[in-house]
C-alpha positions as CSV (number, residue, x, y, z in Angstrom):
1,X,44.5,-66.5,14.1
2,X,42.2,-68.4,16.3
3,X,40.4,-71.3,14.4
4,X,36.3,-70.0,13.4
5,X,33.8,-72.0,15.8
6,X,31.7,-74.2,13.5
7,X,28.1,-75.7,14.3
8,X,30.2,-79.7,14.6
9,X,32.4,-78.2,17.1
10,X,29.8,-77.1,19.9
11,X,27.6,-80.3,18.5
12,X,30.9,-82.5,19.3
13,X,31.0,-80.8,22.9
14,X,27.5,-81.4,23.8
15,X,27.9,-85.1,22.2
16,X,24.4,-84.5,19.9
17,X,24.2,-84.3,15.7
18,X,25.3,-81.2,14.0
19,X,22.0,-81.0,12.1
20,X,20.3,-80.8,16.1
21,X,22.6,-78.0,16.7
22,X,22.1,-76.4,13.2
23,X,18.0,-76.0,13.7
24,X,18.4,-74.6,17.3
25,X,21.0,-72.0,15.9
26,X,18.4,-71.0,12.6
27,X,15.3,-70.9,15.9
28,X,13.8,-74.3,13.9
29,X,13.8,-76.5,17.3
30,X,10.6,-76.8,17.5
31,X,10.0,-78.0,13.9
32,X,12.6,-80.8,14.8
33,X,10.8,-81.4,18.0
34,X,14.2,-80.2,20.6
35,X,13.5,-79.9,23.7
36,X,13.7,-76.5,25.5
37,X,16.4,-78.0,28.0
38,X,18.5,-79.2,24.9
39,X,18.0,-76.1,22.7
40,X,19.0,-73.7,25.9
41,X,22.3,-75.9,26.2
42,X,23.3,-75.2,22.4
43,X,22.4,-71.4,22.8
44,X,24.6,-71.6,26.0
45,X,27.5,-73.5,24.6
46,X,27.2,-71.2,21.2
47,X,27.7,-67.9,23.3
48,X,30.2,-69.2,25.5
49,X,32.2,-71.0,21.6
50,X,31.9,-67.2,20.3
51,X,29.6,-69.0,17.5
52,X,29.6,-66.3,14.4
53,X,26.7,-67.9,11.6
54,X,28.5,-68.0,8.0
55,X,26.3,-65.3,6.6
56,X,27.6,-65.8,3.2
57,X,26.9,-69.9,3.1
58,X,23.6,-68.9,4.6
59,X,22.7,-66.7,2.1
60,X,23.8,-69.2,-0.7
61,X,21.5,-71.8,0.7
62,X,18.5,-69.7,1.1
63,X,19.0,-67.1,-1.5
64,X,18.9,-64.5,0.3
65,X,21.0,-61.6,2.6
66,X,17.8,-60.3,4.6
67,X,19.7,-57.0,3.6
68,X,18.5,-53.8,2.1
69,X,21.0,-50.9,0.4
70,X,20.2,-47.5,0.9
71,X,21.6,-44.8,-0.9
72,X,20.9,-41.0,-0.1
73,X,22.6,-37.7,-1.7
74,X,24.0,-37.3,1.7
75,X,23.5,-39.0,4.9
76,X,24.5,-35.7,7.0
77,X,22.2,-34.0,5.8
78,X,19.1,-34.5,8.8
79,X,16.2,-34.9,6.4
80,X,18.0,-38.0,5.0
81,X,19.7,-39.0,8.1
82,X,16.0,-39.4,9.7
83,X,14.5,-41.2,6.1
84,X,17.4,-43.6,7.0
85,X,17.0,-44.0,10.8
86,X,13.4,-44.8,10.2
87,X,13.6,-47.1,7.4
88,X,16.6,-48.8,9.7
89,X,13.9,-49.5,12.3
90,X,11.2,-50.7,10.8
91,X,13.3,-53.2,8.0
92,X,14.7,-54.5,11.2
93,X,11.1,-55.3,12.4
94,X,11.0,-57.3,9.2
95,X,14.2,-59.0,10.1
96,X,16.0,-57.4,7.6
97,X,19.2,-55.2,8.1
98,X,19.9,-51.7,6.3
99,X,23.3,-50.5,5.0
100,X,23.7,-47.6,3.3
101,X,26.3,-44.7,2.0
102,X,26.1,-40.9,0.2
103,X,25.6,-40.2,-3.6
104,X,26.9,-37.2,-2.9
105,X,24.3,-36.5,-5.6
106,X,27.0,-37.8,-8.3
107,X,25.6,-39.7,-10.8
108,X,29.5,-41.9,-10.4
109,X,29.5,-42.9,-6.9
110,X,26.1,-44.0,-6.8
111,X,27.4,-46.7,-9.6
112,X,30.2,-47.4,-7.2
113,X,27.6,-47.9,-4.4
114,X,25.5,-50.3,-6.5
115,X,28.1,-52.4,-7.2
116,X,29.0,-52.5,-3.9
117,X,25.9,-53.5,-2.4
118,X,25.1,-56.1,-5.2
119,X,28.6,-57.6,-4.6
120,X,27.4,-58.4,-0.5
121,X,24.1,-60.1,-2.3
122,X,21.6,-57.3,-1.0
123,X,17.9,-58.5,-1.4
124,X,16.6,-54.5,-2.7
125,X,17.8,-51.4,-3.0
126,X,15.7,-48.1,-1.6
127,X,17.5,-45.2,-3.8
128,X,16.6,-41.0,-3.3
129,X,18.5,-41.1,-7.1
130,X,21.0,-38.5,-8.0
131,X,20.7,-36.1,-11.8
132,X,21.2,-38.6,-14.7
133,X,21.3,-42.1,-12.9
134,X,18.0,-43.3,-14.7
135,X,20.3,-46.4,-16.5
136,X,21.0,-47.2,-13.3
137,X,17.5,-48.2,-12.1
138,X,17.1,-49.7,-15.1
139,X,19.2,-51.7,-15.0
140,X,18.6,-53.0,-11.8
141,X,15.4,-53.3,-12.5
142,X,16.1,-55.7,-15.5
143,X,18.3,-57.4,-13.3
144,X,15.0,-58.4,-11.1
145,X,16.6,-56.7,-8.6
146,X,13.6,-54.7,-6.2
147,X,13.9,-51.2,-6.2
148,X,12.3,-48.1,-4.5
149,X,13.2,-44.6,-5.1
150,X,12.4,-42.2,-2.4
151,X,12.0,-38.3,-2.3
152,X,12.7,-38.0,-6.2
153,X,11.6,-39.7,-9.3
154,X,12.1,-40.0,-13.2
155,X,9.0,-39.3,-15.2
156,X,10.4,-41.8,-18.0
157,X,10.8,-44.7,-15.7
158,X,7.9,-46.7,-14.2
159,X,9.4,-47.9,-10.2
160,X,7.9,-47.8,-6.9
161,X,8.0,-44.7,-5.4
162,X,7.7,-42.4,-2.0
163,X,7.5,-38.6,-2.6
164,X,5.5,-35.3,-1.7
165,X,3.7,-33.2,-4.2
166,X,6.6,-30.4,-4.6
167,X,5.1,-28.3,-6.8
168,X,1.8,-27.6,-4.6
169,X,4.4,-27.1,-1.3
170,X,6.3,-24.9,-2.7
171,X,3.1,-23.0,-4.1
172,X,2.0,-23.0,-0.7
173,X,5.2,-21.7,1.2
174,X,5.4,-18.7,-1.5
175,X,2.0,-17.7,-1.0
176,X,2.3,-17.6,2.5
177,X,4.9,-15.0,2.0
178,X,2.9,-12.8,-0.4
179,X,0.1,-12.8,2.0
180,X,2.5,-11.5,4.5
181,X,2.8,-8.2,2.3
182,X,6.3,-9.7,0.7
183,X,6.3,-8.6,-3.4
184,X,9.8,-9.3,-4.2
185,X,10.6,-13.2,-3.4
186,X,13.7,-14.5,-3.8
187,X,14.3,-18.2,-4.8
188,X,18.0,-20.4,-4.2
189,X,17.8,-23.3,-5.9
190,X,20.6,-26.0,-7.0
191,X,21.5,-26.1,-10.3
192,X,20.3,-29.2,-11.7
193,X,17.6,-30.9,-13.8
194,X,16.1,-33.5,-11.2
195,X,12.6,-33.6,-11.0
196,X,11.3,-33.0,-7.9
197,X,13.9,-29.3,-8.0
198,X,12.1,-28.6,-10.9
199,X,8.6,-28.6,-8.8
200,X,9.8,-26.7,-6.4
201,X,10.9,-24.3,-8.9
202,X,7.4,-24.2,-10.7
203,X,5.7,-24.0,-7.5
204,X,7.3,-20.6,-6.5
205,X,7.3,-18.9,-9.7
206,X,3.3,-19.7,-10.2
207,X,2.5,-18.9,-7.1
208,X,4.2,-15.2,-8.2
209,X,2.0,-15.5,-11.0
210,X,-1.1,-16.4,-9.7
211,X,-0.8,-13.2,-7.1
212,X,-0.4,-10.6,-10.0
213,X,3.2,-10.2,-9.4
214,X,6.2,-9.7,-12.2
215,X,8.5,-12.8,-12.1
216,X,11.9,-11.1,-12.6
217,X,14.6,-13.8,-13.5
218,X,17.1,-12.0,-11.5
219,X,15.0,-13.2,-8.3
220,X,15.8,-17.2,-8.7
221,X,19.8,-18.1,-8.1
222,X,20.7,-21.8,-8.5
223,X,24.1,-22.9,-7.2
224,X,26.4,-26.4,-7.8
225,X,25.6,-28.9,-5.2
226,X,29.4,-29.8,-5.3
227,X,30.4,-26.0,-5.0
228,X,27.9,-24.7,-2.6
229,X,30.1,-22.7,-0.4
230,X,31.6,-21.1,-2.8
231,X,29.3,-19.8,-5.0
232,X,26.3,-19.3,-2.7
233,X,27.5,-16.4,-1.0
234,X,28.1,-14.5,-4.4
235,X,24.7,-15.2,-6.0
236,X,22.8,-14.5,-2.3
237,X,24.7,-11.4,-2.0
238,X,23.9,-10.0,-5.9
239,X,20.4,-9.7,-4.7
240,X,21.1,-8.7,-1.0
241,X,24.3,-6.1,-1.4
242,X,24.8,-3.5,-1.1
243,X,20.7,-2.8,-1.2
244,X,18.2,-5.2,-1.1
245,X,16.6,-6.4,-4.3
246,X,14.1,-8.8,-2.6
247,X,12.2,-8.7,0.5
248,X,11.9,-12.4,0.9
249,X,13.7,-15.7,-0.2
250,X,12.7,-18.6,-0.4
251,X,15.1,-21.9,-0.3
252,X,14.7,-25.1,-2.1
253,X,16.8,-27.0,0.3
254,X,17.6,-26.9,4.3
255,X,21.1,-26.7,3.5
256,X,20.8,-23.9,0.8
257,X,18.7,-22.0,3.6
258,X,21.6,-22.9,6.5
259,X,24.4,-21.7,4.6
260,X,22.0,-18.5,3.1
261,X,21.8,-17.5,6.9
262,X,24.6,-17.2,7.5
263,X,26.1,-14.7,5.1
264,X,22.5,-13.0,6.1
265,X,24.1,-12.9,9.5
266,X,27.0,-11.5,8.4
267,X,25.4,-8.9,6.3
268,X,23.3,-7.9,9.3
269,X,20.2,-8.1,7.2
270,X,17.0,-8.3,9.9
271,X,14.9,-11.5,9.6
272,X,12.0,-10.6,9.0
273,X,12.1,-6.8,9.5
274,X,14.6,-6.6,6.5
275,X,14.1,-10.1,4.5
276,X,11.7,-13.2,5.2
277,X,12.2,-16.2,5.0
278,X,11.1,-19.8,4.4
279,X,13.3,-23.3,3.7
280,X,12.2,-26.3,2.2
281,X,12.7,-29.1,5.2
282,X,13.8,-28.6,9.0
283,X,17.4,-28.6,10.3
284,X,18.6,-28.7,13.3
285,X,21.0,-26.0,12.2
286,X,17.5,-23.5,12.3
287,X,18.0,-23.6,15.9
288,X,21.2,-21.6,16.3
289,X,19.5,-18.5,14.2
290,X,17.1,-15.8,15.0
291,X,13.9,-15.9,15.2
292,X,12.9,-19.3,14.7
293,X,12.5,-20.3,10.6
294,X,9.2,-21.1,9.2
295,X,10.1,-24.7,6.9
296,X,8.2,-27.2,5.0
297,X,7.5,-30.0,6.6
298,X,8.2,-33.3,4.7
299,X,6.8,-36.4,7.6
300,X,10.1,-38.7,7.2
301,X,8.2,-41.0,9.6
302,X,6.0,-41.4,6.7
303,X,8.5,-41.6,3.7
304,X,10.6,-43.9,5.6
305,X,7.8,-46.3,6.3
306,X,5.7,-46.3,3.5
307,X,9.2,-46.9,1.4
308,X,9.7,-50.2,3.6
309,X,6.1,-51.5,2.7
310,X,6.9,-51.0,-0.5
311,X,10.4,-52.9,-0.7
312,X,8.9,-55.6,1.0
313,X,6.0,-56.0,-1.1
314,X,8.6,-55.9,-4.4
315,X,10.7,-58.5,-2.4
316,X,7.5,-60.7,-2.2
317,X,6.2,-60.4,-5.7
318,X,9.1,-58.9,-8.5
319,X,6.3,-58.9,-10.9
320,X,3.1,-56.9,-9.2
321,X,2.1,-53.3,-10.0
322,X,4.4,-50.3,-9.4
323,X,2.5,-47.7,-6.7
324,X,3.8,-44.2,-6.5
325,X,2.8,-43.1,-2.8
326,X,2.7,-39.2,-2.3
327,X,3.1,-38.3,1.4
328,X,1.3,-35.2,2.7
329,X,3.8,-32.3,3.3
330,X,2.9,-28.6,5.8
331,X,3.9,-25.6,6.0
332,X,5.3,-25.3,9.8
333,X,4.9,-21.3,10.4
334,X,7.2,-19.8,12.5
335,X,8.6,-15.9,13.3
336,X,11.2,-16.1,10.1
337,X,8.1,-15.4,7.4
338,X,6.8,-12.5,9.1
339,X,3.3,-11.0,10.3
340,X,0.3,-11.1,8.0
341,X,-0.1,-7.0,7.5
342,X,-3.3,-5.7,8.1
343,X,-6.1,-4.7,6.0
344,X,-5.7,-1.1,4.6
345,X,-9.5,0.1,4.1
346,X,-10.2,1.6,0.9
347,X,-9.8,5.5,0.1
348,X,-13.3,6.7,0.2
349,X,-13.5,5.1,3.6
350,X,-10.5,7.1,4.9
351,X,-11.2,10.3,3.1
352,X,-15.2,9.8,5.4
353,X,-13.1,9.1,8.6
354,X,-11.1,12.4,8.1
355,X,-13.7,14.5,7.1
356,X,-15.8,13.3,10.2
357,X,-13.2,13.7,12.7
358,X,-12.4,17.5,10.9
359,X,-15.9,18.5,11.5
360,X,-16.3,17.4,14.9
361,X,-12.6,19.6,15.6
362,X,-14.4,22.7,14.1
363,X,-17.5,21.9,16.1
364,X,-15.2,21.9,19.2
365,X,-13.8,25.6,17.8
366,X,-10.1,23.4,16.8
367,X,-8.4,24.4,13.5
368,X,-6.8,20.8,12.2
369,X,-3.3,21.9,11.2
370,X,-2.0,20.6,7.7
371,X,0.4,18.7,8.4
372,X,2.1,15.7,5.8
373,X,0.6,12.4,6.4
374,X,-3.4,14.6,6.5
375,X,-2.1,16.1,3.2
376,X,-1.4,12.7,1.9
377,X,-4.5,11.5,2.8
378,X,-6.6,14.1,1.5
379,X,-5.2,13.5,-2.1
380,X,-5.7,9.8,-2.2
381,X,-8.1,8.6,-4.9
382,X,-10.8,6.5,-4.3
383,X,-9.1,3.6,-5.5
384,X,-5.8,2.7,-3.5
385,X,-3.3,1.9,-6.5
386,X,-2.3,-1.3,-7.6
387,X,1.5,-2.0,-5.4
C-alpha cells in the first residue's frame, strides 16, 4: 500500500513549515499573511502529492464533520429522492455534506441508520420518521444532537419541523371530485398510525361529510407498506371487480396510486369515464398512464430548503425555540379527475321549457309524439330528488 501524503511531506518538498502548508490547505493564508505565489505552490504540490485532509483528525480538532444524515422511508421513491436532492444542494452551499439511506419505514433500520451516522460524528440529523420511532428523536435530542423531522411529525414530541397541512389537502383533492359529480370515493391508504396518514385520512372522509354523502367503511382500503404488492391488488379489486363499487379513488401515496393503475389497467376500467382519480404527490411513473393524473402538489423545493434553515439554525444555537414550518401544498388538476358536470336546472324550469316548445308544435299543426325521455320529463316533480 502506498504510504498516505501528509501536510510535512509536501512542506519538506517546498523547504517551508508544516504549519505554512497547514493554513493554505484549511484556505487560512491570508490570516497568516502567505503570499499568493507561495499559497499557489502548496495547492500545486498538494494536487500533484495526491494530498487526502485526515477528515477524522480534523473533525477531532474542530468538533465537527460539516456533515448532515438524512434518513427518508425510501430514497426511490421521487417525492423523497427530490426532498434529498435539494437539501443536498443547498447544505453544500453551507459547506456542509449530506449522506443519507432508506427507513424503509421500519422503525429497526432507522435505529441502524442512527447509529451509523452518529458513529462517522455527523453534526444533525434531518429525519421524515417512520411508525413508532419517537424514542429515537428523543433520544437524540437529549443527546444535544440537532434534529429536524420533515414530512411527518409526533404530536407528543416538541422538534423542528417541515410539513404541509394534510388534512386540508386531502379535503381539498376529495372535493374536487365530488364537484365533478363523483358520489362514491374510494380511499387506499397504508396501514399505519403515523400522523400525517392519519390527516389525509380525516381530510377525505370529512370532506364526504361535509357534501351530504354516506361514508361507507367498505370505501377506505389500507395496505402494509412492506407487502404492497401483494395485498393491494386484492383490496383495489374488492371495490372494482367484478362491478364497480366506487366511482372515484383517491390515494394517499404516489406509489399506492402507481401500483393502483396498474391493476386498473389490467382490469380495463376507463379513467375517468369509468373511475377518477387523484394521488397524493407526483411521480414520474404518472407519465406512462392515460390521461394524465391530477396529484397533490407537495413544493419539495420548499421542504427541502426550509428543512436546511432550520438544521443550521439548531446547529448554531441547540437551545433556541422549536419552529414547525407548514409549506403550502395544490391541487395540480389534470384529465384523471374528470369534467365538472353541468348544472341540471330545476324541474319546474324544464317542465316550462316543454310545455313552451309543445305549444308552439301544435301552433305549427305538429302532434309531439310520447316518446320515453318526454314521458320522464313530464312526471318529474318540482324538486329534482336528493342523488
Amino acid at each position: 500500500m502506498n504510504k498516505k501524503t501528509s501536510l510535512k511531506d509536501i512542506a519538506n518538498h517546498l523547504g517551508v513549515s508544516t504549519a505554512l502548508v497547514s493554513y493554505v490547505i484549511n484556505n487560512k493564508e491570508k490570516k497568516a499573511r502567505v503570499g499568493l505565489e507561495m499559497a499557489e505552490k502548496i495547492r500545486k504540490t498538494a494536487i500533484e502529492f495526491n494530498y487526502q485532509p485526515n477528515l477524522i483528525a480534523q473533525s477531532l480538532k474542530i468538533g465537527k464533520t460539516n456533515t448532515i444524515g438524512l434518513i427518508v422511508a425510501d430514497i426511490s421513491n421521487p417525492f423523497f429522492s427530490l426532498i434529498a436532492r435539494i437539501i443536498e444542494d443547498e447544505a453544500r452551499k453551507h459547506g456542509y455534506v449530506v449522506i443519507f439511506g432508506s427507513s424503509d419505514e421500519s422503525a429497526e433500520k432507522s435505529q441502524l441508520l442512527i447509529d451509523v451516522f452518529l458513529n462517522r460524528q455527523v453534526d444533525a440529523f434531518i429525519i421524515a420518521p417512520s411508525e413508532n420511532t419517537e424514542q429515537q428523536i428523543k433520544t437524540l435530542q437529549k443527546r444535544g444532537v440537532p434534529v429536524v423531522l420533515v414530512d411527518r411529525y409526533f404530536p407528543s414530541i416538541e422538534a423542528d419541523g417541515v410539513m404541509i397541512n394534510n388534512f386540508q389537502a386531502a379535503y381539498q383533492a376529495v372535493e374536487h371530485l365530488i364537484q365533478n359529480g363523483r358520489d362514491k370515493i374510494g380511499m387506499m391508504t397504508y396501514d399505519n398510525h403515523l400522523v400525517h396518514m392519519q390527516e389525509r385520512v380525516n381530510g377525505y372522509k370529512e370532506a364526504i361529510k361535509d357534501n351530504g354523502i354516506k361514508f361507507r367503511s367498505s370505501w377506505l382500503k389500507k395496505v402494509s407498506y412492506q407487502h404492497i404488492t401483494r395485498d393491494l391488488p386484492t383490496e383495489l379489486k374488492s371495490l372494482l371487480h367484478p362491478e364497480l363499487q366506487v366511482n372515484a379513488f383517491f390515494f394517499a401515496t404516489n406509489s399506492l396510486a402507481v401500483e393502483s393503475l396498474k391493476v386498473i389497467n389490467k382490469l380495463g376500467i376507463r379513467v375517468p369515464e369509468d373511475l377518477a382519480i387523484i394521488s397524493f404527490d407526483e411521480s414520474d411513473a404518472f407519465d406512462l398512464f392515460y390521461p394524465p393524473v391530477t396529484y397533490v402538489s407537495q413544493s419539495v423545493e420548499d421542504i427541502g430548503r426550509r428543512a436546511v434553515d432550520l438544521i443550521l439554525a439548531r446547529i448554531a444555537d441547540i437551545k433556541s425555540k422549536y419552529a414547525r414550518v407548514v409549506v403550502e401544498a395544490k391541487l395540480v388538476i389534470r384529465s384523471s379527475s374528470g369534467k365538472k358536470l353541468k348544472e341540471i336546472p330545476d324541474g319546474k324550469k324544464v317542465k316550462e321549457m316543454l310545455i313552451g316548445k309543445k305549444l308552439k308544435e301544435m301552433a305549427n299543426g305538429n302532434k309531439l309524439k310520447e316518446t320515453p325521455g318526454r314521458k320522464k320529463l313530464k312526471e318529474m316533480p318540482g324538486k329534482p330528488k336528493a342523488r
